[in-house]
Structure formats: structure tokens, C-alpha cells
N, C-alpha and C positions, 0 to 999 in steps of 0.2 A: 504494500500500500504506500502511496505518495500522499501528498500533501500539497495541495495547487491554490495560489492567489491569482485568482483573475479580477483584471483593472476592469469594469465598465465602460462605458462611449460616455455614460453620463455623470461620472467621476465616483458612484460609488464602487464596493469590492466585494468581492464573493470566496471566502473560504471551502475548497472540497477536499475528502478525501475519498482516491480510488486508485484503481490499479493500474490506470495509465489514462494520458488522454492522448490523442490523435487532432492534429491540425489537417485538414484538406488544403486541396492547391487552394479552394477557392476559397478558403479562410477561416473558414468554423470549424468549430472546438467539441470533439466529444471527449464525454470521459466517461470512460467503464469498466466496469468490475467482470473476475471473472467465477464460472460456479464451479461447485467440487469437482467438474468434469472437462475443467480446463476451456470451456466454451466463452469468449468474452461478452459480455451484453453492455449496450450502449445505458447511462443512467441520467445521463444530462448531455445535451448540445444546447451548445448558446453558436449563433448568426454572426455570421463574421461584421457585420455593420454595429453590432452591440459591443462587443470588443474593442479594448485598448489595447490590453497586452495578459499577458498567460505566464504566471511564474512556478517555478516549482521547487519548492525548499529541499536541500541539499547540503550535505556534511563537506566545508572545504576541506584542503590539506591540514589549517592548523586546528581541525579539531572542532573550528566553529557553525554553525548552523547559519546558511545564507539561504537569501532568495535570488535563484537564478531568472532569468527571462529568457524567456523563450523565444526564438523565431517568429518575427512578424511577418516573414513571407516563405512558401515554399512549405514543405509534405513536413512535416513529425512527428516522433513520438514520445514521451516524457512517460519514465515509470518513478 
């Protein structure tokens, strides 16, 4: 399980937690869990026009706990 802050278009911010999320070319955001049978299901998409930016909290080298940002253009995946 990850741990995702996504920015808003309208300046508020949305805490989730899931097993990954996926960005499309065209810009929107799923993020999903998967079940005991290793099958992934979609739990939330938000529209790529709703979106500012998509981060995903991450352990750096020294130890400390940051939020990375994610690609604002182009296919990925953040677990």
C-alpha cells in the first residue's frame, strides 16, 4: 500500500491510500487496490482537468519520509 496526495485544479487536496495508481496519456488518475487473487480493481479516478499534480510519499536515502511528485505528462505508475 502507498500513500498518495493529490493537488486539486481548485486548490484543495485529497489524501489516499492504495496499491498503486496509474496516470493515462490523457491525464487521469486511477488508483486501485488489488484482491487476495492478485486481480487489480480500479477505487477512485479523478479527470485529468480536476488535477494539479499527484504525489506519493516515499522513504528518501537519509531515512526521511518525503513527498515525491509525480509526472504531469506521459503513462505511470506509483506503488
Amino acid at each position: 500500500m502507498a500513500t498518495f496526495m493529490v493537488k486539486l485544479a481548485d486548490g484543495s487536496e485529497m489524501l489516499l491510500t492504495a496499491g498503486r495508481a496509474t496516470r493515462t496519456d490523457d491525464g487521469d488518475v486511477t488508483f486501485e487496490d488489488v484482491d487476495d487473487r492478485g486481480k487489480w480493481s480500479p477505487t477512485c479516478t479523478l479527470k485529468s482537468h480536476r488535477l494539479d499534480s499527484v504525489h506519493v510519499r516515499r522513504i528518501a536515502e537519509d531515512g526521511q519520509a518525503r513527498w515525491v511528485k509525480q509526472s504531469d505528462a506521459g503513462h505511470w505508475q506509483a506503488y
